[in-house]
N, C-alpha and C positions, 0 to 999 in steps of 0.2 A: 646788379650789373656793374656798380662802380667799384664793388668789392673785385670783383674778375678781374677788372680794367687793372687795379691797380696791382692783382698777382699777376698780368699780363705784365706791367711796366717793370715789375721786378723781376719778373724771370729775362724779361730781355736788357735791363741790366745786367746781369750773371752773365750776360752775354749767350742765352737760347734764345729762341724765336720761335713758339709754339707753330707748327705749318698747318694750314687748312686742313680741315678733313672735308673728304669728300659730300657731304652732307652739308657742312660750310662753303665749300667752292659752288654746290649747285643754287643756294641761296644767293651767292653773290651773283654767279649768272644772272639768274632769274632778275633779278633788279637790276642790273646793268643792262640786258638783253631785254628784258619785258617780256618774255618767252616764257611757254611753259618747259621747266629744266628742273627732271629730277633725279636723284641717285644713281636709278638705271643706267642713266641718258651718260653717265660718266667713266670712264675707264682711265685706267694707266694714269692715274694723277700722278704728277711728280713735282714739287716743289724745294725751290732752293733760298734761304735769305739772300740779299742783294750785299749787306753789307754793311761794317760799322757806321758809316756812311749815310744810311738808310736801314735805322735800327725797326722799321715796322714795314718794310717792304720785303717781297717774295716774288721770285718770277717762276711761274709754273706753266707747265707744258701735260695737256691732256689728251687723251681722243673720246669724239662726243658722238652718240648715236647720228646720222642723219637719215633721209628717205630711206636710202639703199646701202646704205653702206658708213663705218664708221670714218669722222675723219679727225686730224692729227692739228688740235691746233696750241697758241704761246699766248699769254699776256703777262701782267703784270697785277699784282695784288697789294692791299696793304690791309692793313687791321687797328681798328681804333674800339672806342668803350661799345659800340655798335655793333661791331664782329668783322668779320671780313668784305670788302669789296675791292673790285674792281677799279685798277686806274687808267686803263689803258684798253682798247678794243680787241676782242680776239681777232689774232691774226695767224692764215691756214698754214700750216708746215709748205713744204715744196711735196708734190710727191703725196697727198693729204691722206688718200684711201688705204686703210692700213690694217684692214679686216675686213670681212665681210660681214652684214648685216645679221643681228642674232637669229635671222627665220632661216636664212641660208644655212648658216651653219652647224644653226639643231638638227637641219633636216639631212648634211650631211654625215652630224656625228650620228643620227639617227640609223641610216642605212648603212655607212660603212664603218662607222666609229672610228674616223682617224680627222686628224685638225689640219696635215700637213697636204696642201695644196695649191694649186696657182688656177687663180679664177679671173673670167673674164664675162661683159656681157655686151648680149647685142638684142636687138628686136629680129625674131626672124621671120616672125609670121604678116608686121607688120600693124597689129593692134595694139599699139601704142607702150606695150610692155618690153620688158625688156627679159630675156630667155636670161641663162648664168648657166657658163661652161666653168667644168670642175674638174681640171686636170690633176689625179691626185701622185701624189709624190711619194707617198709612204713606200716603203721596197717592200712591203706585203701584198703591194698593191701592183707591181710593175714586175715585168720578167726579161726575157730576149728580146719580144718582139715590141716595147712598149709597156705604159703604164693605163690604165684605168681611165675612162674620159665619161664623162655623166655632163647632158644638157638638161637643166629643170625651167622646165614650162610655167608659170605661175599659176596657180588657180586662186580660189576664192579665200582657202585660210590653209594652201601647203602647195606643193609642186606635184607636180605629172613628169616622169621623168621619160622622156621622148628619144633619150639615145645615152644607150650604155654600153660601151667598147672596151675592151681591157687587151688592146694591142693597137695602141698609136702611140704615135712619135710627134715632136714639134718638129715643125708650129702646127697652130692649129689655124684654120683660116675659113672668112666667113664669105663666100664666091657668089659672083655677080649674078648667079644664075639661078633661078627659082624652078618649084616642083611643089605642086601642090597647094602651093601658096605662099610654099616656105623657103626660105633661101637652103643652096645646099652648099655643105660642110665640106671644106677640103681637110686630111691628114694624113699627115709621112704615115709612109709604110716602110720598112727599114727591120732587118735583124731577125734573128729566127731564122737561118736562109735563106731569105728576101737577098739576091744582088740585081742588078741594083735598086737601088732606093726609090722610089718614085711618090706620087699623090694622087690616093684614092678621093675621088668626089663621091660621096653621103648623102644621096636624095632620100626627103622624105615620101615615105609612102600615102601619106592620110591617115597615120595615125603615130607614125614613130621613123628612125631612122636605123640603119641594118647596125647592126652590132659588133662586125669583123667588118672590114675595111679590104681584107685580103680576099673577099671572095664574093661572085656576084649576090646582088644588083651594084654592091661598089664598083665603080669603074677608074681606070686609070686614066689622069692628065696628062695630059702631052705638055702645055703651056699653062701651068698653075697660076693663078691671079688672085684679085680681090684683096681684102682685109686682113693684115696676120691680127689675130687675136689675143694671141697665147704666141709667146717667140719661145725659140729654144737656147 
């Protein structure tokens, strides 16, 4: 160990600073935090030295798995004959959610195979979960009238996908008004020949929600309200 230490003091003589590996940053979590924190649990590590000034300091910026979602956070690191830790408390980006959680996002490179999307979530049924809208973005996936809209339901170990649309427009919004149990969906309808624009409401039927927007059981608002979810 003090053999290391002391090609650590000389490489950062020469003036390098060997940075954390990812495998190192989850060690020092873990003992800083007390948490269990492993390799997985880490992304996008990026580390920079602080400075001649603080010849064994590093401030690195990560995003770390959470419940549902990754989030974006900064500390401050140093390294001694020990290895890496912690001197300073993670502290969360602004703005922190900056992925979606890796079950989401298997499940939608699984069905559509594209990454590029804007996701939002909400409870709609009211059983304490939370549903995930997946407005997806990819121009394979969008035409005149609109892009591709997928709501996934959670189940036990994947999603039930309860509404799939491939002509809506933003926003997407989640309306004060219930059907079935489930709140129902307000989104633009716009393009394709649609003048003017207006917003179809999405009742669930009891078991899923209509698929086109432009034609019934969708029906058009008069006075659109509720939660924008998804802005444009």
């Amino acid at each position: 160990m003090w053999l290391a230490y002391g090609l650590l003091m000389l490489s950062m003589m020469q003036g390098s600073l060997p940075l954390p590996a990812r495998a190192d940053f989850a060690m020092a979590l873990r003992e800083f935090t007390g948490k269990s924190v492993t390799v997985a649990d880490i992304r996008r590590l990026s580390c920079e030295p602080i400075g001649a000034n603080e010849p064994t300091e590093a401030s690195c910026e990560w995003s770390q798995r959470g419940a549902n979602a990754w989030r974006r956070f900064s500390t401050y690191v140093a390294i001694d004959g020990g290895g890496w830790h912690l001197i300073d408390e993670p502290a969360p980006k602004a703005r922190t959610i900056v992925e979606p959680s890796d079950e989401v996002a298997a499940f939608v490179r699984r069905i559509l195979n594209v990454s590029s999307y804007k996701r939002a979530d909400a409870d709609l049924n009211g059983d304490g979960r939370s549903e995930t809208f997946i407005y997806v973005t990819d121009q394979s996936y969008c035409g005149t009238g609109g892009c591709t809209l997928l709501v996934l339901s959670p189940q036990k170990r994947s999603y039930r996908v309860v509404l799939r649309s491939t002509v809506t427009q933003l926003p997407i919004r989640l309306l004060p008004t219930s059907t079935h149990g489930w709140h129902d969906i307000g989104v633009k309808v716009a393009g394709g020949g649609i003048d003017p624009p207006y917003v179809a409401r999405l009742r669930f039927d009891g078991r899923r929600y209509p698929s086109n927007p432009t034609i019934p059981p969708a029906v058009p608002l008069k006075q659109p309200s509720g939660k924008v979810l998804i802005r444009g």
